[in-house]
C-alpha positions as CSV (number, residue, x, y, z in Angstrom):
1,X,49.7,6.6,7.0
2,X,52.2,4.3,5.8
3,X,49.8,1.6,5.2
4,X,47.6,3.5,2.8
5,X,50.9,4.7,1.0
6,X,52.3,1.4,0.5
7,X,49.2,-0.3,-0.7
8,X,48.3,2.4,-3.1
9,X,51.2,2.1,-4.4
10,X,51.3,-1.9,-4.8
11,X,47.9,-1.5,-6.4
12,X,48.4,1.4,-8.7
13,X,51.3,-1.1,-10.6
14,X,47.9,-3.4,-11.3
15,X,46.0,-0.6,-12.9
16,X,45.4,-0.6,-16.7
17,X,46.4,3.5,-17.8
18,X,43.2,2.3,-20.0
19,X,40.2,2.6,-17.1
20,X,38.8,4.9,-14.9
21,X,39.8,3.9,-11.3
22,X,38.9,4.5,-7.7
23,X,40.9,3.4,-4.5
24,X,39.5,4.0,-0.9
25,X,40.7,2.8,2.7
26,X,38.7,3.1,5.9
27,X,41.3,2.4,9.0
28,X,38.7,2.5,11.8
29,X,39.6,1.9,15.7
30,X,36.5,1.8,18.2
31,X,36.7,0.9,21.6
32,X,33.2,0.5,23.9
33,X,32.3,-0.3,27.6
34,X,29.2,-1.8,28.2
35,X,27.7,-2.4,31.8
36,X,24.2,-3.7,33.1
37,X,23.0,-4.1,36.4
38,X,25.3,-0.8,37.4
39,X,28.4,-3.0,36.4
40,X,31.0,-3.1,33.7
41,X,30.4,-6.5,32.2
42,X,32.5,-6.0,28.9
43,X,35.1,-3.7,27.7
44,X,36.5,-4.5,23.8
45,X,38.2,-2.4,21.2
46,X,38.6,-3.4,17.5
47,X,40.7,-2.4,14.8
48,X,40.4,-2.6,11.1
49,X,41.0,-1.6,7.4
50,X,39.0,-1.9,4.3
51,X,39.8,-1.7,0.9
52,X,37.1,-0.5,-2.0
53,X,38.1,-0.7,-5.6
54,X,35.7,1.2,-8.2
55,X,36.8,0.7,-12.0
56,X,35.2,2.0,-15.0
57,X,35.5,1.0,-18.9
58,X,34.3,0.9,-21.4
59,X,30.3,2.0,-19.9
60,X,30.4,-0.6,-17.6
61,X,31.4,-0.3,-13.7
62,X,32.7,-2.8,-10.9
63,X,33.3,-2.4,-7.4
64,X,35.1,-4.8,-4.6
65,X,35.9,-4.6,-1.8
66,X,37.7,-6.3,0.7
67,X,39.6,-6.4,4.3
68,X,43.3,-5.6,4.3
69,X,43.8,-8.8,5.8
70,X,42.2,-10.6,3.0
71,X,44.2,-8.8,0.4
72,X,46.9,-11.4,-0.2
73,X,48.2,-10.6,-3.4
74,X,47.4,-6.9,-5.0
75,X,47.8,-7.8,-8.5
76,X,44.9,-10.8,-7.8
77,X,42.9,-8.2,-5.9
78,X,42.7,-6.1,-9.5
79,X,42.5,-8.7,-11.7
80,X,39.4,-10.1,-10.2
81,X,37.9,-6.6,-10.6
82,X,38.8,-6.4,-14.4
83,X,37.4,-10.1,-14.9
84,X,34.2,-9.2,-13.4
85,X,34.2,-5.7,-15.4
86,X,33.8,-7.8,-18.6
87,X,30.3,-9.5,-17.2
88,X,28.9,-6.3,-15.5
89,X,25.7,-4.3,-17.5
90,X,26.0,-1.0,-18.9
91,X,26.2,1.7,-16.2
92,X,23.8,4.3,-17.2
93,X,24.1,6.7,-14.5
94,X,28.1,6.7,-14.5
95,X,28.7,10.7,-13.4
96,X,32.9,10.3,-13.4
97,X,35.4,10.6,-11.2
98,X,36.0,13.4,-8.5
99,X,38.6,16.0,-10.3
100,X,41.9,16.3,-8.8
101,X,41.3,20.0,-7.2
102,X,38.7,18.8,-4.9
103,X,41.7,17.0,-3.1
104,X,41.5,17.9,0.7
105,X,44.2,16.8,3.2
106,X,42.7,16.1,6.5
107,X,44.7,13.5,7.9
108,X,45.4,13.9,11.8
109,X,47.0,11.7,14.2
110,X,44.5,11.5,17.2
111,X,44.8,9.9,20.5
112,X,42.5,7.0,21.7
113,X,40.4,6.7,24.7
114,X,41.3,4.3,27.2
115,X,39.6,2.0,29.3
116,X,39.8,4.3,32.4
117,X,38.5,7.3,30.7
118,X,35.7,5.7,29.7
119,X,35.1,3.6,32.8
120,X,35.0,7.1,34.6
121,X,32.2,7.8,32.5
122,X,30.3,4.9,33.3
123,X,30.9,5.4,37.1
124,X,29.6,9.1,36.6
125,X,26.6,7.9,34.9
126,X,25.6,4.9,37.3
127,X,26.2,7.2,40.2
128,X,23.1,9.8,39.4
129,X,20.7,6.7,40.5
130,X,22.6,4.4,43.1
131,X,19.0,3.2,44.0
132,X,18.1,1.9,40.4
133,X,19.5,-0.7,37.6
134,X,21.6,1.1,35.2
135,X,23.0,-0.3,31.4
136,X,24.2,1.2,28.6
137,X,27.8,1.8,26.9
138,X,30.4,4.3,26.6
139,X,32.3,3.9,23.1
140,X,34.8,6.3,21.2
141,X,35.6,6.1,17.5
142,X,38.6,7.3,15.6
143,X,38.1,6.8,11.7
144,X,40.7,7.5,8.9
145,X,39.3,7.4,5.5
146,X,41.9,7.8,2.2
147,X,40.9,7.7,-1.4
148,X,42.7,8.2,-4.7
149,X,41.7,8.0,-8.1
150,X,43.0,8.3,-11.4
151,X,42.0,11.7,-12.4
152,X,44.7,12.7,-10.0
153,X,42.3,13.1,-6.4
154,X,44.4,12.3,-3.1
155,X,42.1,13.2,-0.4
156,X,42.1,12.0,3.7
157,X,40.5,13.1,6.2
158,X,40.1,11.4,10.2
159,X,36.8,11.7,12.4
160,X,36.4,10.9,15.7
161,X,33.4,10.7,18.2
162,X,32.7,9.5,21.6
163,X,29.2,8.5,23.0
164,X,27.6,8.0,26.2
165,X,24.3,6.6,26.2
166,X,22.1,4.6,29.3
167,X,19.1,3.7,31.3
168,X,18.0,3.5,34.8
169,X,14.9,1.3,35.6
170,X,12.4,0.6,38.2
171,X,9.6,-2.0,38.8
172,X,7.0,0.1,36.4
173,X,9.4,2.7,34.4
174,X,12.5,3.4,32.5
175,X,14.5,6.7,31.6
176,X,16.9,7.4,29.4
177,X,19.1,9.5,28.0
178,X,22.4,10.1,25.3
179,X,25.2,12.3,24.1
180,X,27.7,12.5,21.9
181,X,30.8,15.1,21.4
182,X,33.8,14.9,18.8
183,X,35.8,14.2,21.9
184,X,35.6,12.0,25.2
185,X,36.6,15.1,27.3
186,X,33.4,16.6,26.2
187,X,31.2,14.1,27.7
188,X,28.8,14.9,30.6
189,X,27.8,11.6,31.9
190,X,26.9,13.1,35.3
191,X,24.6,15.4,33.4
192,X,23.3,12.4,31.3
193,X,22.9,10.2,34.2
194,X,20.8,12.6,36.2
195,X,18.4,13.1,33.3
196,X,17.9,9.7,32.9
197,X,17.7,9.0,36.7
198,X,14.9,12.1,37.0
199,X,13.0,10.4,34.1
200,X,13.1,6.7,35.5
201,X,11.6,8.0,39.1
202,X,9.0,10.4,37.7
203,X,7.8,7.6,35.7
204,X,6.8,5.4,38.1
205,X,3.4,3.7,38.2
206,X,2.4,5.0,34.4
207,X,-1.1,4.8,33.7
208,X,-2.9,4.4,30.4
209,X,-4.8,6.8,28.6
210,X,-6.8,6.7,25.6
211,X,-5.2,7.4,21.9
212,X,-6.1,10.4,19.8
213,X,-4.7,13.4,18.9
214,X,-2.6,15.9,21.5
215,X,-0.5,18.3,21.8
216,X,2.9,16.9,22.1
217,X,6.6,18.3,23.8
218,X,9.3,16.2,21.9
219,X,12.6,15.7,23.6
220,X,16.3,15.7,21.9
221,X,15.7,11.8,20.9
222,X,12.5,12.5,19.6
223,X,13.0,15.0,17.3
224,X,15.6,13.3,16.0
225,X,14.4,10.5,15.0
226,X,11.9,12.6,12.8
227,X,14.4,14.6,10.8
228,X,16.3,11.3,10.4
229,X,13.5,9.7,8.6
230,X,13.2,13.1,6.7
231,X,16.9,13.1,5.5
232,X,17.1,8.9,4.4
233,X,13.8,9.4,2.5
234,X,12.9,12.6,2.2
235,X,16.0,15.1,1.3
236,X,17.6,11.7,-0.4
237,X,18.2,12.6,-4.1
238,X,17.3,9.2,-5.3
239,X,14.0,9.4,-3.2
240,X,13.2,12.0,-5.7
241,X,15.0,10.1,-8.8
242,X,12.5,7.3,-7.9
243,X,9.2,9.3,-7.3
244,X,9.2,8.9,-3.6
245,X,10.4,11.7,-1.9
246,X,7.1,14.1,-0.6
247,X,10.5,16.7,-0.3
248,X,8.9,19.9,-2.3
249,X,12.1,22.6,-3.4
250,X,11.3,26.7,-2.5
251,X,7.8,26.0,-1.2
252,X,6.3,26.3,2.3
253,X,6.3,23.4,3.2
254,X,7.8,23.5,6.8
255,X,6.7,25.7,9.7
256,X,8.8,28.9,9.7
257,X,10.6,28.1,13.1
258,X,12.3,24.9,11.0
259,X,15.6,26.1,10.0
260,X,18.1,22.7,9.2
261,X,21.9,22.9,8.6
262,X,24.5,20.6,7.4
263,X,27.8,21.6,9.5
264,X,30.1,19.3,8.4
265,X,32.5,22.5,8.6
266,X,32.1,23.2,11.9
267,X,34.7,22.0,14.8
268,X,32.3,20.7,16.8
269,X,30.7,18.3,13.8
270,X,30.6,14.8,13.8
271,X,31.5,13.1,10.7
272,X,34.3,13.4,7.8
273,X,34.8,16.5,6.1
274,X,34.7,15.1,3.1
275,X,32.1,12.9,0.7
276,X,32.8,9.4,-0.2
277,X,34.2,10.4,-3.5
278,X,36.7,12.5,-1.8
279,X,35.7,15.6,-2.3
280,X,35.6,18.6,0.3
281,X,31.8,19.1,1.9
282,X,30.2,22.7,2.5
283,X,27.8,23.6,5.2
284,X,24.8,23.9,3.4
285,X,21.2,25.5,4.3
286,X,19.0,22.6,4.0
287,X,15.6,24.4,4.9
288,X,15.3,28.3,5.1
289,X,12.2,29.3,7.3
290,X,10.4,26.0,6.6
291,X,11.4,26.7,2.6
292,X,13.5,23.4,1.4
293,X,16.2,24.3,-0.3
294,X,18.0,21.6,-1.9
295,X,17.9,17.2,-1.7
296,X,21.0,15.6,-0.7
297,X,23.1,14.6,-3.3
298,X,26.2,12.0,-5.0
299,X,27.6,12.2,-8.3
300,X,25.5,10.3,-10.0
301,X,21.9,11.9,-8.5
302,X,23.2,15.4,-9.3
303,X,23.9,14.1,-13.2
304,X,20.5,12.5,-13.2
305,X,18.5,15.9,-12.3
306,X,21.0,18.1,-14.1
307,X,21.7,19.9,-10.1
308,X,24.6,20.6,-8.4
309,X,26.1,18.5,-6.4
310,X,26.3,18.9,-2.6
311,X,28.9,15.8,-1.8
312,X,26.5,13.7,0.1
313,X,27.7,10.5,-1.4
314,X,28.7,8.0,2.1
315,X,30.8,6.0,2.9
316,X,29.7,2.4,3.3
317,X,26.9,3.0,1.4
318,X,26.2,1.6,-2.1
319,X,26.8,5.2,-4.2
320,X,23.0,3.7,-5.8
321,X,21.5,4.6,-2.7
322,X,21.4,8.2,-3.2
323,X,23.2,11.3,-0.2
324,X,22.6,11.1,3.2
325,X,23.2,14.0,5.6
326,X,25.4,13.1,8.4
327,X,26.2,16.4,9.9
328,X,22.8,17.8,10.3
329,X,22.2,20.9,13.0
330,X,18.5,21.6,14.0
331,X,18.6,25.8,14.7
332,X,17.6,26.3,18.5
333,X,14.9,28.8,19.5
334,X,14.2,30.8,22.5
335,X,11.4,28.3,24.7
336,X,12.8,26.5,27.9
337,X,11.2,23.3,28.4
338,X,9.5,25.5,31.6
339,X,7.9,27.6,29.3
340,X,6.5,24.6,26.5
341,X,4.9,22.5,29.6
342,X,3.3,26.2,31.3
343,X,1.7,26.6,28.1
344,X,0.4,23.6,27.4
345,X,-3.6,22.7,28.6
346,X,-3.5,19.5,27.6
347,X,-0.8,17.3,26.0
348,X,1.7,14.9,26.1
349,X,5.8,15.1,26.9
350,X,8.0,12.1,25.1
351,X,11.1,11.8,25.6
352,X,12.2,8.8,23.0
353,X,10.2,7.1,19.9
354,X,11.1,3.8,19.5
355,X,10.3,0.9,16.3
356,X,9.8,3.3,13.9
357,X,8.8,2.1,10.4
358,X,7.6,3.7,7.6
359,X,4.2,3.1,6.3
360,X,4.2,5.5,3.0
361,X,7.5,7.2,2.0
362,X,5.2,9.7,-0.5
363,X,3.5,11.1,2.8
364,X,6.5,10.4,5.1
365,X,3.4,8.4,7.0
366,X,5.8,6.6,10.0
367,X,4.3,4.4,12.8
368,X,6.4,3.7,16.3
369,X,5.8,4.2,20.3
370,X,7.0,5.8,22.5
371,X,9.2,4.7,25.3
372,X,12.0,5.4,28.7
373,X,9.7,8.6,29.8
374,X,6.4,10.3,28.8
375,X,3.9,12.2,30.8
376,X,0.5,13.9,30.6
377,X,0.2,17.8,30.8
378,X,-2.9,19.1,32.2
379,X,-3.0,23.0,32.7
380,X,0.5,23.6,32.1
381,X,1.8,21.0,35.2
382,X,3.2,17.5,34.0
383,X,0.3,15.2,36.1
384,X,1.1,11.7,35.4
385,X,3.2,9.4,33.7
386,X,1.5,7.3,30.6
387,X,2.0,4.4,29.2
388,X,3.1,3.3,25.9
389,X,0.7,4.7,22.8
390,X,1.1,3.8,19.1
391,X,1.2,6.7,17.0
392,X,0.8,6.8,13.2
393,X,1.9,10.5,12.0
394,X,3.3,12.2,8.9
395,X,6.6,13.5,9.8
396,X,5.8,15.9,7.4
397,X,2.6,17.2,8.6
398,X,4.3,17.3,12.1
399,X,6.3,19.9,11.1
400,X,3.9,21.9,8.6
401,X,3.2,25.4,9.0
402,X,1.3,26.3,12.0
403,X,2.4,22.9,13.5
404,X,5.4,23.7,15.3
405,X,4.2,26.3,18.5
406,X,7.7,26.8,19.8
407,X,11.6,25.3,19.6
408,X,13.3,24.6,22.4
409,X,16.9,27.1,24.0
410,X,18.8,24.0,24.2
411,X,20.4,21.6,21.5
412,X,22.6,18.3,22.2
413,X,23.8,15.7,19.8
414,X,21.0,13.0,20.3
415,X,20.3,9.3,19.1
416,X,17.3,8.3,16.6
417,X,16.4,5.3,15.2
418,X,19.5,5.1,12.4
419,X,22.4,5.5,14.6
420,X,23.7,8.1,16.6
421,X,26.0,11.5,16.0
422,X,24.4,12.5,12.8
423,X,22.1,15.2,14.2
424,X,22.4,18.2,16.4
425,X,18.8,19.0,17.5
426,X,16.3,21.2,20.2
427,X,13.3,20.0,21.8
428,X,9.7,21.0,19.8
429,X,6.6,21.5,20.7
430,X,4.3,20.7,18.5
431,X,0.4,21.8,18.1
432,X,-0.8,17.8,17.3
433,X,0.7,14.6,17.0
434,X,-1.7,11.4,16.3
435,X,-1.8,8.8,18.5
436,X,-3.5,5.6,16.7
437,X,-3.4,2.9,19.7
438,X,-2.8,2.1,23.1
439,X,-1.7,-0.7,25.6
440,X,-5.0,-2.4,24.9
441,X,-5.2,-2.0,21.2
């Protein structure tokens, strides 16, 4: 991109030979189409390009950052950096730079959605429940990231994703539903629409019943929510660094049937192909038969506990915060959703967790409720919808050995309470789930 080449090149004249130095650019396009009440009601797209500047001396370490826009004059830009260097604390946990034959090259030109395509999609959606109120969005991204640094790295790569994501509602209920692909053409927004149209009707009338535990069918939103928490706090390097991550390495501490990948290889993947310090990423076996096999982690987490690095350092992110996994692929088993509800004699299907917070990070001890479809199984037949229930569960426990009775055939990219398109996951059904309140307390 010429952009990227004549600005590195502007700010490289700037650069003492003397320090360590770090250029990145994020060019990112997005586009979304929002409608309520089964109408378009806003359709905006937004370009932009930020500049990061990391620059080591001396122990010490100073990052900026800025829009293009607001880069007037390069050799200003710089200058403030170096000032600032001079006032900054010792930087104890300084790992280096990202040597120059990790460079990877994954540039592409890619086209953008338009309006219509995406308007389509909306229309496609709305029409699987003409009789209800429908919202919800239909937004494409296309993100080119560049970075450079004086120990000779050139690395680009470009990621793009497309989402559709909505509700239908009634007088008593609500259903919902999500997807996400690398590409609007792989959108199914009739498909998505007419799960969240069958959830909205067969939710009608809910009715409460009393908190405890049960036996619990969660669906694509669900379970993701769960291994998101796990992967921010849990498989986080730093969590460990700081004594808060319950993640044990090479023990059984998952059920057998958990088996969790990092694609970012694959085609299909959402998210760059490289870390925020440039560097190429790996698919990597995160848990092995419910065995953890490594944390995610940056430069400077890997230095800290003397392990290898697995180039989870993000973009966007402070690098203090420690790796996040953002291509993360839940295996599938063999159980239809048929097949979890026949075997279940008394229990609970939700479809989507909602306000999740974390009460302990040690036990992974997370509280929420659930929301936009759940329903009581009696005998192996869904009975009734229910209300909303308060549930106060380790995510860890949830998963333990002998917790998970089955994994769902099917896997879709689903949404969870960080953001969507960072995890590919199946429905579970788990053995107990604990349910702490309900409507009326």
């Amino acid at each position: 991109m010429n952009t990227w080449s004549e600005l590195l090149e502007d700010l490289q004249k700037h650069i003492p030979s003397s320090v360590e130095c770090e250029i990145k650019m994020m060019h990112s396009k997005s586009a979304l189409t929002r409608f309520a009440n089964s109408h378009i009601h806003q359709n905006v797209d937004e370009e932009s390009a930020d500049i990061f500047l990391t620059i080591h001396k001396d122990g010490k370490t100073i990052s900026r950052s800025k829009n293009i826009t607001a880069i007037k004059n390069s050799k200003d830009f710089v200058k403030e950096a170096l000032d600032s260097l001079e006032k900054s604390p010792k930087d104890t946990t300084w790992a280096g730079l990202t040597g120059k034959t990790e460079s990877y090259e994954g540039f592409q030109k890619k086209r953008e959605s338009s309006p219509e395509e995406r308007a389509n999609l909306v229309r496609d959606f709305v029409d699987e429940g003409k009789e209800m109120n429908a919202a919800g969005y239909c937004s494409t991204y296309l993100n080119n990231f560049f970075i450079w640094n004086s120990n000779g790295l050139n690395s680009s790569d470009t990621s793009s994703s497309a989402f559709i994501d909505g509700i239908f509602r009634t007088n008593t209920s609500a259903g919902s539903s999500h997807r996400g692909a690398v590409n609007i053409n792989n959108l199914d927004a009739s498909e998505t629409g007419k799960e969240a149209a069958k959830l909205a009707v067969d939710s009608q009338n809910p009715v409460d019943i009393d908190p405890g535990k049960y036996e619990v069918i969660l669906g694509h939103e669900a379970v993701s929510t769960i291994l998101v928490f796990l992967s921010v706090y849990g498989f986080n390097a730093k969590s460990k660094i700081d004594g808060m991550s319950p993640i044990l390495l090479n023990q059984n501490q998952f059920d057998e049937k958990i088996n969790l990948f990092d694609t970012p290889e694959d085609e299909e993947s959402i998210g760059f192909k490289i870390d925020a310090s440039g560097a190429k990423k790996y698919n990597l076996e995160i848990i092995k038969n419910g065995v953890p096999n490594t944390y995610f982690h940056t430069r400077r987490t890997s230095k800290e506990l003397n392990m290898e690095n697995t180039h989870h350092e993000f973009f966007g992110v402070d690098d203090y915060f420690g790796g996040i996994g953002t291509n993360l692929s839940l295996n599938k088993g063999n159980a239809s959703e048929k097949d979890m509800i026949s075997s279940v004699k008394k229990g609970i299907y939700i479809n989507e967790f909602w306000y999740c917070r974390v009460l302990d990070p040690i036990t992974q001890v997370v509280t929420g409720l659930n929301r936009n479809g759940s329903f009581l199984i009696e005998n192996g037949k869904i009975t009734k919808p229910i209300g909303r229930l308060r549930f106060t569960q380790s995510f860890i426990t949830s998963l333990s050995q002998g917790n998970v009775i089955s994994v769902g055939d099917t896997s879709r990219y689903a949404d969870s309470e960080f953001g969507e398109g960072m995890l590919k996951v199946p429905k579970l059904h788990l053995k107990e789930f604990n349910f702490t309140g309900g409507v009326s307390g």
